[in-house]
C-alpha positions in Angstrom: 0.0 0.0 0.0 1.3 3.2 -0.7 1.7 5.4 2.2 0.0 9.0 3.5 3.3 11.0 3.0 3.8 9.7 -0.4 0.1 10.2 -1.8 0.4 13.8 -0.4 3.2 14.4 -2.3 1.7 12.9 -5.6 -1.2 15.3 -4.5 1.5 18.5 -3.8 3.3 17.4 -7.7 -0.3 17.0 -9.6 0.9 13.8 -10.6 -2.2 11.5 -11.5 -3.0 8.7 -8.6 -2.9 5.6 -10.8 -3.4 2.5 -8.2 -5.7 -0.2 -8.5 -8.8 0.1 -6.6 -11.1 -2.7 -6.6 -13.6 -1.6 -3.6 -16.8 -1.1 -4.9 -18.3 2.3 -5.0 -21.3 3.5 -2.8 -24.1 3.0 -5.6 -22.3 -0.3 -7.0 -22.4 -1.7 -3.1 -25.4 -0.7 -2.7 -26.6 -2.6 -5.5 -24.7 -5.9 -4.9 -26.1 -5.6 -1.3 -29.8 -5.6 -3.4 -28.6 -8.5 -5.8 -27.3 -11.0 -2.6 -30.3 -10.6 -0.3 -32.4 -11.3 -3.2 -30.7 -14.6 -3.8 -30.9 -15.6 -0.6 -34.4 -17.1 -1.2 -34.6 -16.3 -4.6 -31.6 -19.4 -6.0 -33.6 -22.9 -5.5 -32.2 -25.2 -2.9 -31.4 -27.8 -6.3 -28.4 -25.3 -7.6 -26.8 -24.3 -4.1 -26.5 -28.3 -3.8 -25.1 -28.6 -6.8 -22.8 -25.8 -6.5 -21.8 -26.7 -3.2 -20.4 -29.9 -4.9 -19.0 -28.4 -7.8 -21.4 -28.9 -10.2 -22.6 -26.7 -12.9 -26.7 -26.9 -13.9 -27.7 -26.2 -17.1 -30.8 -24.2 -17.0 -32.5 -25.0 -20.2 -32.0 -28.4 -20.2 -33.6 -28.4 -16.8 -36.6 -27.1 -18.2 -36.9 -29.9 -20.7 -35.2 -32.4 -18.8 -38.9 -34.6 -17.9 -37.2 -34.7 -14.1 -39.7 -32.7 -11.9 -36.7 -31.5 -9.4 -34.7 -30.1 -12.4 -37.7 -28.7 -14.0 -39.1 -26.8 -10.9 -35.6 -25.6 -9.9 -35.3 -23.7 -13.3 -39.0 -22.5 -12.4 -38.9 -20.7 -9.5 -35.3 -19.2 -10.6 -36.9 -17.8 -13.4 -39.6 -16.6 -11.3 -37.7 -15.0 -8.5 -35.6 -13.3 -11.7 -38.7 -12.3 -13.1 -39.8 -10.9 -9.6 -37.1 -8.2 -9.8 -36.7 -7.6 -13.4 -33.5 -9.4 -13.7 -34.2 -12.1 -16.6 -32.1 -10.2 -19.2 -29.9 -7.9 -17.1 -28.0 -6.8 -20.6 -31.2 -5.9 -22.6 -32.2 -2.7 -23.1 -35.7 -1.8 -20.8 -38.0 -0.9 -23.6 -37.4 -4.3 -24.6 -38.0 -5.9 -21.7 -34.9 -6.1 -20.3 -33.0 -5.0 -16.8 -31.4 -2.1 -18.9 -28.1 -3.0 -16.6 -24.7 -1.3 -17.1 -22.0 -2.9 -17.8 -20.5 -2.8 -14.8 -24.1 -3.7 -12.9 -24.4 -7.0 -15.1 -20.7 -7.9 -13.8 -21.7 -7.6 -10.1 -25.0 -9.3 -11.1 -23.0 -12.5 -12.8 -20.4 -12.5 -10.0 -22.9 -12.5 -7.3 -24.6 -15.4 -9.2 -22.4 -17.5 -10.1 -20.7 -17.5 -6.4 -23.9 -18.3 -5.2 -24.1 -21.2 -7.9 -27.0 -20.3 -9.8 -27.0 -21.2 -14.1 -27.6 -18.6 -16.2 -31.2 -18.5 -17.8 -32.3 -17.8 -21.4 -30.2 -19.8 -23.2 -28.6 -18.9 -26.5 -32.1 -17.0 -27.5 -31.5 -14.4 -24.4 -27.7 -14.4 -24.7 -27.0 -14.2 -28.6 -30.7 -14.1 -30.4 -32.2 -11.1 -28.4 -29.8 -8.7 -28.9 -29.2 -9.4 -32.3 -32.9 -8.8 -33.3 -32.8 -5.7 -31.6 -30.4 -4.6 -33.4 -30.7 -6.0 -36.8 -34.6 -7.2 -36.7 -38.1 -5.8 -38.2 -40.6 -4.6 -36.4 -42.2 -7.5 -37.3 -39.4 -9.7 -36.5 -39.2 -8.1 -33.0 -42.6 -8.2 -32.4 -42.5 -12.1 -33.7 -39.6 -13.7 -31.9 -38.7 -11.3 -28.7 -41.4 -11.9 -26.2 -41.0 -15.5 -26.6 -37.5 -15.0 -25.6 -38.2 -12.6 -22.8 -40.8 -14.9 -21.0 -38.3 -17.9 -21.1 -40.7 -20.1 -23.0 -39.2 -20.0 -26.3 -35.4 -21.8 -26.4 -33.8 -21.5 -29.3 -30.1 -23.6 -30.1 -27.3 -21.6 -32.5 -26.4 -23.3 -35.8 -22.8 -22.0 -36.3 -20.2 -24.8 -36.2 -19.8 -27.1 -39.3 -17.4 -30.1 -39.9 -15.2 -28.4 -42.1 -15.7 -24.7 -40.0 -15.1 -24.7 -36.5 -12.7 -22.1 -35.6 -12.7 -20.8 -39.2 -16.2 -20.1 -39.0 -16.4 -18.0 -42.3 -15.5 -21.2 -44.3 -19.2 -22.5 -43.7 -20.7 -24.8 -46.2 -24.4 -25.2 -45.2 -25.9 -23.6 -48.6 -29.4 -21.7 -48.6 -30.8 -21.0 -52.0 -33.2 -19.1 -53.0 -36.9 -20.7 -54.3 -39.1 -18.3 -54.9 -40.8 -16.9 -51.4 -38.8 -19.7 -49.7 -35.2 -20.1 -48.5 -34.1 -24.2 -49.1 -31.4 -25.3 -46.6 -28.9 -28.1 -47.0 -25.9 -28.8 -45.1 -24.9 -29.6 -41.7 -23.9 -27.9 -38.2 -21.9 -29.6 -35.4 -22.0 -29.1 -32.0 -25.3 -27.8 -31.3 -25.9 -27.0 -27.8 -29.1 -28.0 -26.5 -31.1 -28.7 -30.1 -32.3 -32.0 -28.8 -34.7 -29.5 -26.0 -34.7 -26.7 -28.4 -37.5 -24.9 -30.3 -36.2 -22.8 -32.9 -32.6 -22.4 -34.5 -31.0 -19.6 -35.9 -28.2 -20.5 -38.1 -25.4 -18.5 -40.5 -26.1 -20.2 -43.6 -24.4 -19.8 -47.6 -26.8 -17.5 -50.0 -23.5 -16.2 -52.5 -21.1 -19.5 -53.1 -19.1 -17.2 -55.4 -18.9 -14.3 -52.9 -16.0 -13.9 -50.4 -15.7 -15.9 -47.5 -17.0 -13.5 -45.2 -19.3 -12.5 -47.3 -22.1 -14.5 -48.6 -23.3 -15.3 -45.5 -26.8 -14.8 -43.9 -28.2 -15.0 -40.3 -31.5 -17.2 -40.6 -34.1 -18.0 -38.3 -36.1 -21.6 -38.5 -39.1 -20.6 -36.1 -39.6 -24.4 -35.7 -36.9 -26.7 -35.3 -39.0 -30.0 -36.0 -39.5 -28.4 -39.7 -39.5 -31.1 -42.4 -35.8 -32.3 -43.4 -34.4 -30.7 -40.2 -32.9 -33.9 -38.2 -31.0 -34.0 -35.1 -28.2 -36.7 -33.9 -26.9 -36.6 -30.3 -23.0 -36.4 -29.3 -22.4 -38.3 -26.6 -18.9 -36.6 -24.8 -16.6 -39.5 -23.1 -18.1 -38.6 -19.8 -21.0 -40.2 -20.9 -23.0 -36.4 -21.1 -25.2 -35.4 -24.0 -25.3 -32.1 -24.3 -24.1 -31.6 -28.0 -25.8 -32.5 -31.0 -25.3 -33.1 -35.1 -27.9 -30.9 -37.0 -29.1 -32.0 -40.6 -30.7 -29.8 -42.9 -32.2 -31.6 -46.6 -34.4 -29.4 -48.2 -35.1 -27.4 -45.2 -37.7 -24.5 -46.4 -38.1 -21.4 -44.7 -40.1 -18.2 -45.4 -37.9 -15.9 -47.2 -38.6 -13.4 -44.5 -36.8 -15.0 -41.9 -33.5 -13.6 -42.9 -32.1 -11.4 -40.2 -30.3 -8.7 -41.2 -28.9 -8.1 -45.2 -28.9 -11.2 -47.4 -25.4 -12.6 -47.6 -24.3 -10.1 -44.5 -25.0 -12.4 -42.3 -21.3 -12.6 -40.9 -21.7 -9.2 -39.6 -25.0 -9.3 -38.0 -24.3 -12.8 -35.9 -20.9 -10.9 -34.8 -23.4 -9.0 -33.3 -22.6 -7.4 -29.6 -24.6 -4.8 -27.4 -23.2 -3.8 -24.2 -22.1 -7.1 -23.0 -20.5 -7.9 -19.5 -17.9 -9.7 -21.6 -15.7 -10.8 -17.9 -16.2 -14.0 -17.9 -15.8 -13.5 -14.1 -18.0 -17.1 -13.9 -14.9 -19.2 -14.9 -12.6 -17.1 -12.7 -15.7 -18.2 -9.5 -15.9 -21.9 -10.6 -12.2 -22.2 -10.4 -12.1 -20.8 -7.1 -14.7 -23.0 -6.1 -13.4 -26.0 -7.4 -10.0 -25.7 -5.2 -11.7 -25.2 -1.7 -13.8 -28.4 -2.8 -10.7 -30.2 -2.9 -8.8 -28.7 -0.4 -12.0 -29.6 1.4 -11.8 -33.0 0.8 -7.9 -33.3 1.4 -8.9 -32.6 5.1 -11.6 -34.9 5.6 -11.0 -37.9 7.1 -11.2 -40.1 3.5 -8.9 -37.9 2.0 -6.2 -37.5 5.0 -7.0 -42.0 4.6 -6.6 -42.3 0.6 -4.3 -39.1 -0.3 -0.8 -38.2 -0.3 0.2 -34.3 -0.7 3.2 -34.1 -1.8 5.5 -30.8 -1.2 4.6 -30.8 -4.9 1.3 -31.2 -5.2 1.0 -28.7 -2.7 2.7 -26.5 -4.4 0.3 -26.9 -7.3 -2.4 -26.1 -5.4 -1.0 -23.0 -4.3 -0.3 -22.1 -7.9 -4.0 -22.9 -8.7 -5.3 -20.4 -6.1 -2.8 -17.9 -7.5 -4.0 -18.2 -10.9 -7.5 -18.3 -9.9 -7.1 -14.8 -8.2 -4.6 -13.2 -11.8 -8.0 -14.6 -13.5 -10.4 -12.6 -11.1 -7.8 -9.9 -12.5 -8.3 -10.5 -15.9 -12.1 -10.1 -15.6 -12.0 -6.8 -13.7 -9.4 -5.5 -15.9 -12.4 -6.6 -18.9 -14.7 -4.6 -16.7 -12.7 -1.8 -16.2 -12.3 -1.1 -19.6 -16.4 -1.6 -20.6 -17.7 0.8 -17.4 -15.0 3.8 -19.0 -16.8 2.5 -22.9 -13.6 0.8 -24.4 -14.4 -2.7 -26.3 -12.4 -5.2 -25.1 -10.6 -7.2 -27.8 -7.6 -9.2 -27.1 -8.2 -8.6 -23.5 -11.2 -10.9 -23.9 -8.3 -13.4 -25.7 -6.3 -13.2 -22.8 -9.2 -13.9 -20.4 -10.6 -16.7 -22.3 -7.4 -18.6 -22.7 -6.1 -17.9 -19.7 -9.1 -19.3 -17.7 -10.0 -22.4 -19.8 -6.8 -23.4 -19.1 -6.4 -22.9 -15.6 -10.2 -24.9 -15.1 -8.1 -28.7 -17.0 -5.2 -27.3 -14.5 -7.2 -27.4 -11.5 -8.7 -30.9 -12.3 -5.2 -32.0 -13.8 -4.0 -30.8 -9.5 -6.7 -32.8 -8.4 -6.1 -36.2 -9.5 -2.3 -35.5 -8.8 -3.2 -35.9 -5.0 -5.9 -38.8 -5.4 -2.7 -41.2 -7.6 -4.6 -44.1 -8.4 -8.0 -43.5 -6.4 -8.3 -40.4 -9.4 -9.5 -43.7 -11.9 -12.6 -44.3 -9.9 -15.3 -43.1 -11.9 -18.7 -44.3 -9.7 -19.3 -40.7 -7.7 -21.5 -43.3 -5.2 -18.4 -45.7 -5.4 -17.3 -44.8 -1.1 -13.5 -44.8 -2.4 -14.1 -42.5 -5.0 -12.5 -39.1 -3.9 -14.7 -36.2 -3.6 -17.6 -38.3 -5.1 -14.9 -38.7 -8.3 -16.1 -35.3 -9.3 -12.3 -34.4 -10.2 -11.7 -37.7 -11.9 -15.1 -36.4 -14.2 -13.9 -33.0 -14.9 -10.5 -34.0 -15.6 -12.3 -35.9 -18.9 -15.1 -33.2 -19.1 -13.0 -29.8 -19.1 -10.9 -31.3 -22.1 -12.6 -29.3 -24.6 -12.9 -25.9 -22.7 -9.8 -25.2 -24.5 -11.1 -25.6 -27.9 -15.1 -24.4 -27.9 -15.7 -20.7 -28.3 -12.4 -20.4 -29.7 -9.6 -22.6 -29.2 -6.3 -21.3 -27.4 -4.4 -21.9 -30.7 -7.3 -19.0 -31.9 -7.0 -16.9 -28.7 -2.7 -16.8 -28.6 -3.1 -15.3 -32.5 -5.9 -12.6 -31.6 -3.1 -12.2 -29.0 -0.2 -12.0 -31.3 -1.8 -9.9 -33.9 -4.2 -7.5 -32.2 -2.1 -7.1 -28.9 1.2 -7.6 -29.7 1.1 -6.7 -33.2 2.8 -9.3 -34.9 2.6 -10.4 -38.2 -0.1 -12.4 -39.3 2.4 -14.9 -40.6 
């Protein structure tokens, strides 16, 4: 800290005070003093289990998951949200939304996700919404948005194809035009949730002879059990469905559900209003995730089936160090939105650095358990911390290549933050 006599002389030289301060001020306490009390009762008993074991919850797949606990747990958390006006904390109110500031949706997603509560909405309040608003009809906005803003109406994202993962643009799913219809064959990969979805919006090819990034147009299939639209689950190796295969043969839409300009699709589903872009989530589960383990290292079981090592326990001290630069990296993200900067590499840096320090915590983990870390059975009594490491070791695998893999992140890096040559 930097002492009286020194600050009065920065004072006395009109030098500019340039520490870190990361109290909140009176109006932002104020209002995470409003957001915790509210969660008190307001975050089902279901999710504080869950998080108090880990475990993340997947609020639309609750909804639709036919298991009555899951189901009325993502119920009365959208109700208590609705009670306050807090379902889509980023949306603009005379949408329907909080109307939040930037910095008021990062004390919002901090205070939520420390008190282990899934986000709501889905990919429709996250990504559709504001896209509409921006890019939509009237009629469009009138059509789509209040099923998204009531939480009735999920809808899954078509991006990802076999051949165009991380280099979205080369996308080969064609749309061509037949008459006052669009027809749509291809395929998309990974599709979150389709198998409980409603609707799918999808980037689709209108110009094969365009530019890469150009040709492209945002769609919007209002029903997503439309005739020739087929959906294949992905089974992960943890035994979890979650992703899905999406087929489209001859796939007709009304021409009008194009969002946006025809083959500038590219540009509207790159699409961002004032996002709390932090990611201060990852930076709470990792946090999280050590004092479960260090939990369970002093329980009896684990003081029985564990050894730490001076080295081991010297990872886990780096793990809660890099848990804390991560809580850095989001406020520093923060920072920059609440004085209306756009983060761009910084979100690079933040995304890579945190995906990778969530497979280092559960790489830590099964480090201390040595062999106990194969048991896979979370009700098998040997299993260490109900083998919830030994599953995310398996399951946090591909946090380093969704939304962006670190090879992708390290050249946003090099080029837009360093700027390096592209090759």
């Amino acid at each position: 800290m930097m002492g009286a006599t020194t600050r009065r002389a920065r004072r006395r030289s009109g030098r500019q005070d340039t520490r870190m301060d990361w109290a909140d001020t009176p109006e932002q306490a104020a209002f995470r003093a409003e957001v915790r009390e509210a969660f008190v009762d307001g975050i089902p008993a279901y999710y504080r289990e869950r998080a108090a074991r880990g475990l993340d919850s997947d609020w639309g797949q609750d909804r639709r998951s036919g298991d009555a606990e899951r189901e009325n747990a993502a119920n009365s958390w959208t109700d208590a949200l609705f009670e306050h006006g807090w379902f889509a904390p980023h949306l603009p109110k005379e949408y329907g939304g909080a109307g939040m500031s930037p910095m008021e949706q990062f004390i919002f997603t901090q205070e939520r996700a420390a008190a282990g509560a899934p986000q709501v909405g889905a990919n429709g309040l996250a990504l559709l919404a504001p896209t509409l608003i921006v890019h939509g009809t009237d009629e469009q906005k009138a059509q789509y948005l209040p099923g998204i803003l009531n939480g009735e109406k999920l809808w899954a994202q078509g991006y990802s194809e076999p051949g165009a993962g991380s280099d979205l643009a080369g996308l080969q799913t064609r749309a061509t035009r037949d008459g006052d219809e669009w027809v749509i064959n291809g395929q998309k990969i990974w599709t979150s949730s389709a198998h409980v979805a409603d609707s799918i919006f999808a980037l689709v090819r209108t110009d094969p002879n365009a530019p890469k990034h150009r040709g492209i147009s945002f769609v919007l299939i209002e029903d997503i059990h439309t005739p020739g639209l087929s959906i294949r689950p992905l089974v992960n190796m943890g035994w979890e469905h979650g992703f899905n295969e999406t087929f489209f043969e001859d796939v007709r839409i009304p021409a009008e559900n194009v969002l946006g300009e025809v083959n500038r699709g590219w540009y509207v589903g790159m699409t961002l209003l004032d996002f709390e872009r932090s990611n201060i989530a990852g930076a709470i589960s990792a946090k999280r995730r050590l004092d479960i383990l260090q939990e369970f290292l002093h329980s009896e079981q684990g003081k029985a089936t564990t050894r730490v090592s001076p080295v081991t326990r010297t990872e886990i001290a780096d793990r809660y160090i890099e848990s804390d630069v991560g809580f850095n990296f989001s406020f520093r993200i923060i920072s920059m939105q609440d004085r209306g900067l756009i983060p761009n590499y910084e979100a690079s840096m933040t995304k890579l650095f945190l995906s990778e320090v969530t497979q280092d915590v559960a790489r830590t983990a099964v480090h201390c358990f040595g062999l106990y870390a194969n048991l896979w059975d979370e009700d098998d009594e040997r299993s260490p911390a109900r083998a919830f490491f030994t599953r995310r070791y398996v399951l946090d695998i591909p946090g380093t290549i969704a939304a962006g893999s670190s090879e992708i992140q390290r050249n946003i890096i090099a080029t837009r933050g360093l700027g390096l040559p592209r090759s």
